[in-house]
N, CA, C and O atoms as a Maestro MAE file, in Angstrom:
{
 s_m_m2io_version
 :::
 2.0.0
}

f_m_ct {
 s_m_title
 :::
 protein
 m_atom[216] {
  # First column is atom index #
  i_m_mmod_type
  r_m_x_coord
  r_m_y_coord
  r_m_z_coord
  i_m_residue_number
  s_m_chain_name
  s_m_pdb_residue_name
  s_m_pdb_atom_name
  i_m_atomic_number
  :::
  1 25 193.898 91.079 146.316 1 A "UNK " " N  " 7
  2 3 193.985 91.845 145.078 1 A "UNK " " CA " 6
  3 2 192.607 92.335 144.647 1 A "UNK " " C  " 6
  4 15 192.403 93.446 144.157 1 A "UNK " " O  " 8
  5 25 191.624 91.346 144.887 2 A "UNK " " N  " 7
  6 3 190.354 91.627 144.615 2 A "UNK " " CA " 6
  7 2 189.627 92.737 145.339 2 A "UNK " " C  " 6
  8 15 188.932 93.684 144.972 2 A "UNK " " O  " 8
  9 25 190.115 92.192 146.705 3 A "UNK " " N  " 7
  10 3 189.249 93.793 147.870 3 A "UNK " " CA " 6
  11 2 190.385 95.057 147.569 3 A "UNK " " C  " 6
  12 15 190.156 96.030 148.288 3 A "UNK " " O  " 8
  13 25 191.470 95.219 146.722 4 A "UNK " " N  " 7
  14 3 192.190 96.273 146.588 4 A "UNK " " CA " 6
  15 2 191.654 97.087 145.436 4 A "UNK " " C  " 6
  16 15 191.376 98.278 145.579 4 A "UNK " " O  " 8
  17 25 191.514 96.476 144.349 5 A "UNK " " N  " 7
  18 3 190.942 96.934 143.073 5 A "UNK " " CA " 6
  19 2 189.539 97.186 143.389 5 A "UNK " " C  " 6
  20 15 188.880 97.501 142.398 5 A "UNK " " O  " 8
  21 25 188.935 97.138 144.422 6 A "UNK " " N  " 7
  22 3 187.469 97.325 144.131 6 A "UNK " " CA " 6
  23 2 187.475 98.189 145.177 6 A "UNK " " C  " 6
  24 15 186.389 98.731 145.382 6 A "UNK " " O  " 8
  25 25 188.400 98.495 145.929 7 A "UNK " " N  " 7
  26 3 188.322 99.626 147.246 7 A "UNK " " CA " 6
  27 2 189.103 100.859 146.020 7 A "UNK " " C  " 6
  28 15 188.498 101.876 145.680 7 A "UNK " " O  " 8
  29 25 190.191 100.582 145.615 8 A "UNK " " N  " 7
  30 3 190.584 101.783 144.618 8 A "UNK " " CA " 6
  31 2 189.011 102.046 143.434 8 A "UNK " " C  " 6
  32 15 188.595 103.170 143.153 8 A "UNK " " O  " 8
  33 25 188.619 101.240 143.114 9 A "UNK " " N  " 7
  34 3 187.334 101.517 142.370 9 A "UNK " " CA " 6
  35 2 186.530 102.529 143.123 9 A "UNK " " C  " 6
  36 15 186.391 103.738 142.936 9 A "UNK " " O  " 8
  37 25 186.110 101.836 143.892 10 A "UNK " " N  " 7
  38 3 185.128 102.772 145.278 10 A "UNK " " CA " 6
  39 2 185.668 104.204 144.950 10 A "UNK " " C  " 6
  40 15 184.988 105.071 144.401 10 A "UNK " " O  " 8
  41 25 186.855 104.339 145.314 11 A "UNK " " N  " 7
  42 3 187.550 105.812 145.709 11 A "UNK " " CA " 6
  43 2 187.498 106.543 144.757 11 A "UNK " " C  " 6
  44 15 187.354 107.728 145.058 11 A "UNK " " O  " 8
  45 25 187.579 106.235 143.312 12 A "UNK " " N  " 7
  46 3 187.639 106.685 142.042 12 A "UNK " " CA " 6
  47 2 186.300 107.286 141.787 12 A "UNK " " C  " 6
  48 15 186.236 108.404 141.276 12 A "UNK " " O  " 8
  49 25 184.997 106.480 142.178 13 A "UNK " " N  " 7
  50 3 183.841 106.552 142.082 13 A "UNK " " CA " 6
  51 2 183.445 107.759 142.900 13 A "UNK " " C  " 6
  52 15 182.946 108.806 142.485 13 A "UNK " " O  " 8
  53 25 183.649 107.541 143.705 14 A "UNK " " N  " 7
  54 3 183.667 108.763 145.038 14 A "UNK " " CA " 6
  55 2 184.072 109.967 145.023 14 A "UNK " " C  " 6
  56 15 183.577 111.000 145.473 14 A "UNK " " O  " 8
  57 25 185.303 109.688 144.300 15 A "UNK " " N  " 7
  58 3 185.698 111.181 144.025 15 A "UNK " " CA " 6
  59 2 185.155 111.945 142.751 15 A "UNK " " C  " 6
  60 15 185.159 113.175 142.728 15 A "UNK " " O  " 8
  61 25 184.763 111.312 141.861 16 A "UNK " " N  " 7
  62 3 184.114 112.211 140.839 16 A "UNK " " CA " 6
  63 2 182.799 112.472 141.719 16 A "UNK " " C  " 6
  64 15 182.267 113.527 141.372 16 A "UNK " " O  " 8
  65 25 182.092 111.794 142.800 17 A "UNK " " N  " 7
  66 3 180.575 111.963 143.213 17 A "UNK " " CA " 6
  67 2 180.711 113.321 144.037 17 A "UNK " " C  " 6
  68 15 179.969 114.296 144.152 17 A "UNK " " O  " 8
  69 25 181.959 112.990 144.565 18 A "UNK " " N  " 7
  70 3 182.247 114.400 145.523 18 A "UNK " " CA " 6
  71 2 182.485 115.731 144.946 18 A "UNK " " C  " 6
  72 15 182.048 116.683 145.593 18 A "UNK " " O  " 8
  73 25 182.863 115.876 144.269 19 A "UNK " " N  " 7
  74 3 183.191 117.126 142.689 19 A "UNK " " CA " 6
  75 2 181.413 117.378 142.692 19 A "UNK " " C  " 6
  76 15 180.844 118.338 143.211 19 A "UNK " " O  " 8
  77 25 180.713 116.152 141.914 20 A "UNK " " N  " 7
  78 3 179.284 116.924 141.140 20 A "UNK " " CA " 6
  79 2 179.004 117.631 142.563 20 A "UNK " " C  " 6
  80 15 179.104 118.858 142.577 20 A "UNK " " O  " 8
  81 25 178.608 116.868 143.949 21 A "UNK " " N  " 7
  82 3 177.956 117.331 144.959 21 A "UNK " " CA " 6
  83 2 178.888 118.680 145.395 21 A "UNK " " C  " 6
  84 15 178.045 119.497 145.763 21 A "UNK " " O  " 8
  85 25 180.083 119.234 145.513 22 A "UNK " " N  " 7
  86 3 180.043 120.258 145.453 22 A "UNK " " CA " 6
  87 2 179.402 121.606 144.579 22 A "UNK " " C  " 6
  88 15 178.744 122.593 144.907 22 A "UNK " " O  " 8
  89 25 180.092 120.971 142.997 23 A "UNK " " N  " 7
  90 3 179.496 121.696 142.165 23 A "UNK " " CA " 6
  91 2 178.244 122.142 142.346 23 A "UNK " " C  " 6
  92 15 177.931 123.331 142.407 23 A "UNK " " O  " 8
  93 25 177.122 120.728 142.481 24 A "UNK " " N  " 7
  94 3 175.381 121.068 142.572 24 A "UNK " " CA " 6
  95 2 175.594 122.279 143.739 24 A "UNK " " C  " 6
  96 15 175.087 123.389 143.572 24 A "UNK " " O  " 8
  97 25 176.342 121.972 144.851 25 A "UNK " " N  " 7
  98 3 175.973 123.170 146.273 25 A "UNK " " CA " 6
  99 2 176.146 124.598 145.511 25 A "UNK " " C  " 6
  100 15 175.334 125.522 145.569 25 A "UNK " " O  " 8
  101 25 177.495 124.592 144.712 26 A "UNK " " N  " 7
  102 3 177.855 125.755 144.621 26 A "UNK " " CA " 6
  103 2 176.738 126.713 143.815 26 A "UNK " " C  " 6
  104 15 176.563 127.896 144.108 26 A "UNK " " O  " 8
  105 25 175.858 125.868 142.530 27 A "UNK " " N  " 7
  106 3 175.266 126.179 141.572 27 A "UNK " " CA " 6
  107 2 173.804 126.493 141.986 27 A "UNK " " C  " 6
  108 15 173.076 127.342 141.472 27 A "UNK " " O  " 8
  109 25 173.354 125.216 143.540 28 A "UNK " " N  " 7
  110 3 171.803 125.890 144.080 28 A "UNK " " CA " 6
  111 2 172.228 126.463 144.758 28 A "UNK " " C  " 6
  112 15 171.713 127.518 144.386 28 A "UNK " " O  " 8
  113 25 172.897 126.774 145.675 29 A "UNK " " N  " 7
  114 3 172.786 127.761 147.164 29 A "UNK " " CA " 6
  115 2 172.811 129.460 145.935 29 A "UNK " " C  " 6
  116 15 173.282 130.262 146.742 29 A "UNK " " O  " 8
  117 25 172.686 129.911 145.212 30 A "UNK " " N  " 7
  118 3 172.336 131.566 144.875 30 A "UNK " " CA " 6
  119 2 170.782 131.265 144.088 30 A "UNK " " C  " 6
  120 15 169.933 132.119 143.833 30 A "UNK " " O  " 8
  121 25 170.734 130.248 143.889 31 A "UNK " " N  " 7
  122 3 169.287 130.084 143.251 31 A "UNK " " CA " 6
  123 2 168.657 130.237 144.554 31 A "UNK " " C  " 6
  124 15 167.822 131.120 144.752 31 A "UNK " " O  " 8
  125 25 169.121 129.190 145.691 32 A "UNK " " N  " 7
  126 3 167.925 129.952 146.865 32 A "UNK " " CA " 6
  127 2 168.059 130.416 147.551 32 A "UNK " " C  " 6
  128 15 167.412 130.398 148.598 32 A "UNK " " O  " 8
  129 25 168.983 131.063 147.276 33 A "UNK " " N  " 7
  130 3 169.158 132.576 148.034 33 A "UNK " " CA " 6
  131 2 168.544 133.538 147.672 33 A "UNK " " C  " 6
  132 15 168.198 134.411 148.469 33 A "UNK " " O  " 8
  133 25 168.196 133.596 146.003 34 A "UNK " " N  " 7
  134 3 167.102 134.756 145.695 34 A "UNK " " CA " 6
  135 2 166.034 134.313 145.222 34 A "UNK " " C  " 6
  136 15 165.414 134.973 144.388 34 A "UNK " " O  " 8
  137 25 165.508 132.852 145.747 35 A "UNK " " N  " 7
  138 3 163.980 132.728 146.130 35 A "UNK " " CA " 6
  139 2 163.875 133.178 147.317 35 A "UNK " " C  " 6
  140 15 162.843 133.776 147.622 35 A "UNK " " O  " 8
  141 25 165.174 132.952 148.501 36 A "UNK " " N  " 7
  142 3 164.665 133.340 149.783 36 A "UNK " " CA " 6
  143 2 164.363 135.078 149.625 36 A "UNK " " C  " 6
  144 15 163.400 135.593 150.193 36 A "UNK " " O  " 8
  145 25 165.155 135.733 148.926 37 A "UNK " " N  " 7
  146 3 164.694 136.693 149.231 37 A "UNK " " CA " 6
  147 2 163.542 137.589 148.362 37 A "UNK " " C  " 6
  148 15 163.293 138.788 148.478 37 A "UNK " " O  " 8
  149 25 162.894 136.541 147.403 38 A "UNK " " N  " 7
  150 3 161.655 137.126 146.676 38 A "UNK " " CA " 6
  151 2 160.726 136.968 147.760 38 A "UNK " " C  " 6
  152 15 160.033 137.945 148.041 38 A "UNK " " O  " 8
  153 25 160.564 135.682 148.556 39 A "UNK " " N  " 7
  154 3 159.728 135.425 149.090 39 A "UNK " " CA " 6
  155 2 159.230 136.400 150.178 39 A "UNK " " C  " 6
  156 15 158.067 136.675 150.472 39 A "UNK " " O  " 8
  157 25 161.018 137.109 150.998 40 A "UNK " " N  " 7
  158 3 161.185 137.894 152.264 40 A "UNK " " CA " 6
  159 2 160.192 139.236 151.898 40 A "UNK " " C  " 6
  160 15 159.412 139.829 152.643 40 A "UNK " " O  " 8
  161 25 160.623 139.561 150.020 41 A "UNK " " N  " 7
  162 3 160.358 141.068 149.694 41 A "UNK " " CA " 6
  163 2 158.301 140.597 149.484 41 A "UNK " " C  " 6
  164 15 157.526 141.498 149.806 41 A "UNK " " O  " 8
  165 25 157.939 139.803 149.182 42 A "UNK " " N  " 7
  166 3 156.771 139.654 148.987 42 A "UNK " " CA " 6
  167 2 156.007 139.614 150.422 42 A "UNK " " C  " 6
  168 15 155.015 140.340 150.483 42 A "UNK " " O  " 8
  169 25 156.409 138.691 151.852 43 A "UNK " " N  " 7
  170 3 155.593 139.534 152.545 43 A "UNK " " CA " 6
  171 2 155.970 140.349 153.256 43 A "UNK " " C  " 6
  172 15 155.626 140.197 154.429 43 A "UNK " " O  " 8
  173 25 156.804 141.540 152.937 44 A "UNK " " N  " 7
  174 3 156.980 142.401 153.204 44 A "UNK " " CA " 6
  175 2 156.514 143.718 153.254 44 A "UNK " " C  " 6
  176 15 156.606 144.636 154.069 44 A "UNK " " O  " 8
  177 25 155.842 143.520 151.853 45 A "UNK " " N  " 7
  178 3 154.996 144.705 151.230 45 A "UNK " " CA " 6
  179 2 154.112 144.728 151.167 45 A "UNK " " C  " 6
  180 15 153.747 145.576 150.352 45 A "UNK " " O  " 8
  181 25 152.919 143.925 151.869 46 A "UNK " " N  " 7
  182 3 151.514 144.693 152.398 46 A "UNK " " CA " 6
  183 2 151.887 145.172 153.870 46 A "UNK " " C  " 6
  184 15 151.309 146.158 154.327 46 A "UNK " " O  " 8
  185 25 152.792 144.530 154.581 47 A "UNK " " N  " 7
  186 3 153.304 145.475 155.887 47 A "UNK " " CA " 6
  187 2 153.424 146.889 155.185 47 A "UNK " " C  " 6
  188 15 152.630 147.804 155.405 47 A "UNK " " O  " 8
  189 25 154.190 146.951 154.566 48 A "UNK " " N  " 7
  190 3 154.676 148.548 154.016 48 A "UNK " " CA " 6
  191 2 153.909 149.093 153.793 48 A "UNK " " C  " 6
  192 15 153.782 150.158 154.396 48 A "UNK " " O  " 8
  193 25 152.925 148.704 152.795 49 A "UNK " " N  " 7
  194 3 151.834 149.385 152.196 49 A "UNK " " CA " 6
  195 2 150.920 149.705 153.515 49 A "UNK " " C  " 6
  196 15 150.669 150.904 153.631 49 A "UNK " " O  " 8
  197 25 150.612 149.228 154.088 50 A "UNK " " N  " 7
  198 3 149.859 149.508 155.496 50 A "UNK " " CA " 6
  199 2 150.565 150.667 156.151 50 A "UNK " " C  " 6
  200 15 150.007 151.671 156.592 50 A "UNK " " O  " 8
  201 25 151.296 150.523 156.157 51 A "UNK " " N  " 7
  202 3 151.999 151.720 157.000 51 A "UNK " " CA " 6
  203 2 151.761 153.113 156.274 51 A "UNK " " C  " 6
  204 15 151.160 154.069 156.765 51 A "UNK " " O  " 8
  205 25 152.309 153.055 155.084 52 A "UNK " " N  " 7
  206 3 151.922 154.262 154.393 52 A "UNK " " CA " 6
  207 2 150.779 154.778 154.448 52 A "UNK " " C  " 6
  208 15 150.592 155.984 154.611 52 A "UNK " " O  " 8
  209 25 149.841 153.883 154.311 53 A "UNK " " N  " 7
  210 3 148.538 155.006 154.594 53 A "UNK " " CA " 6
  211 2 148.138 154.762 155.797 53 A "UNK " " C  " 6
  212 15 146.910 154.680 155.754 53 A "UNK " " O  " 8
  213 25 148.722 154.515 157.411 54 A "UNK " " N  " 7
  214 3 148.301 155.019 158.222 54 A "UNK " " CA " 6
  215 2 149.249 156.675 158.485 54 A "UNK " " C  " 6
  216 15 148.920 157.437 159.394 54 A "UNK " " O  " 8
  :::
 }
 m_bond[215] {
  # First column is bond index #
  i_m_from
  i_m_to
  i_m_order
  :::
  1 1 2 1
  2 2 3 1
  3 3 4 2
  4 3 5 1
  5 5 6 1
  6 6 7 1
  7 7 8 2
  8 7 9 1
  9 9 10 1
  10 10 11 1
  11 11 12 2
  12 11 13 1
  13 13 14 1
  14 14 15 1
  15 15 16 2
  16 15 17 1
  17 17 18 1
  18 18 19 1
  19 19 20 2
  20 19 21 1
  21 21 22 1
  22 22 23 1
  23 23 24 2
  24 23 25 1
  25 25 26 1
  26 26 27 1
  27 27 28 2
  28 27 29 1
  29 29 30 1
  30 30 31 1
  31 31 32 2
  32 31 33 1
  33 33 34 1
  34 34 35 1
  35 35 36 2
  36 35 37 1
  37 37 38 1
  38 38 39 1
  39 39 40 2
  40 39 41 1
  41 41 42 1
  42 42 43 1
  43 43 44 2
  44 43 45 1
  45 45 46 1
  46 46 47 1
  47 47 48 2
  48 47 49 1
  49 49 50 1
  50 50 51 1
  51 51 52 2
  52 51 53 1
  53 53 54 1
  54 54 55 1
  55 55 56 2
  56 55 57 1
  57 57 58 1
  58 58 59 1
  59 59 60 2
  60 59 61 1
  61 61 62 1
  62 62 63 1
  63 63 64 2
  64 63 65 1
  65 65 66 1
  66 66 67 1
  67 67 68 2
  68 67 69 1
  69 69 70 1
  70 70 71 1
  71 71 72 2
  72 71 73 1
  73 73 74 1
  74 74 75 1
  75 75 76 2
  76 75 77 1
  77 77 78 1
  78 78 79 1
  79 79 80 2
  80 79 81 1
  81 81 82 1
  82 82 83 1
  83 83 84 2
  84 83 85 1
  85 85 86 1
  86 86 87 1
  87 87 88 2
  88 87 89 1
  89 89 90 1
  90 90 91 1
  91 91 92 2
  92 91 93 1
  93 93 94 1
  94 94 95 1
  95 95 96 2
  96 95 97 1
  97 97 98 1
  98 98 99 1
  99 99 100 2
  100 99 101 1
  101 101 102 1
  102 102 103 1
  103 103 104 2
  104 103 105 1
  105 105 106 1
  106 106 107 1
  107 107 108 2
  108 107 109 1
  109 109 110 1
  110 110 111 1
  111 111 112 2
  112 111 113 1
  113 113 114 1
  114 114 115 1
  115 115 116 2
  116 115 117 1
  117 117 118 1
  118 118 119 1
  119 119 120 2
  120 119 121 1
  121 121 122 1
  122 122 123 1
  123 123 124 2
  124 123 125 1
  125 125 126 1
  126 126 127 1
  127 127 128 2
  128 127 129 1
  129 129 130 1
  130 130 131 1
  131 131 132 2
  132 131 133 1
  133 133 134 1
  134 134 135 1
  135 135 136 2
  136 135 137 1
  137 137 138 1
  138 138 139 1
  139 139 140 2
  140 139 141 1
  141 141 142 1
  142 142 143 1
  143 143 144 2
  144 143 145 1
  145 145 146 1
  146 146 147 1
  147 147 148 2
  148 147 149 1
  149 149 150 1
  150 150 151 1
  151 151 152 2
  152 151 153 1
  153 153 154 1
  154 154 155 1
  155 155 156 2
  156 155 157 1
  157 157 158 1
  158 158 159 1
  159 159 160 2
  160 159 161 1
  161 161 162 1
  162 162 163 1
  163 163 164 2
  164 163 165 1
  165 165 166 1
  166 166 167 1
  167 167 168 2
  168 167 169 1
  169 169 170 1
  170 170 171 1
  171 171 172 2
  172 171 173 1
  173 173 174 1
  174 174 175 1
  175 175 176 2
  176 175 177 1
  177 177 178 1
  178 178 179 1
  179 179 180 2
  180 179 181 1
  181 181 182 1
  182 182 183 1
  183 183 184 2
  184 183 185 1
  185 185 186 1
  186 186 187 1
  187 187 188 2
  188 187 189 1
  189 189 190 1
  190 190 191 1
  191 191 192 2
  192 191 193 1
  193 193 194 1
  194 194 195 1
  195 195 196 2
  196 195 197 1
  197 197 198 1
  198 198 199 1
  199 199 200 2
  200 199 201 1
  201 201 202 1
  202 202 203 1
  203 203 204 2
  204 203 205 1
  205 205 206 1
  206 206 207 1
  207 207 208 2
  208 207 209 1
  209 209 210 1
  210 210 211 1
  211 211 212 2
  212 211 213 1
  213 213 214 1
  214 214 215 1
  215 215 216 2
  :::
 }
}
């Protein structure tokens, strides 16, 4: 009874942990998605700029 109630505990526990850790994925993956792409556009543009004035 004891290892039942504390394995249903576990699961209870688990499943709210599994919810936040999606949530957190869903909420950072566009945050760094547009650091990745500040970072892409930043060295990007002394390439560019070089080009233009050759």
């Amino acid at each position: 009874m004891l290892v039942f109630g504390g394995l249903l505990l576990g699961l209870e526990v688990a499943e709210a942990w599994s919810w936040l850790s999606v949530a957190g994925f869903a909420l950072m993956t566009p945050v760094y998605a547009v650091q990745g792409t500040r970072r892409l556009r930043t060295r990007r543009r002394p390439t560019a700029r070089a080009d233009r004035r050759a």
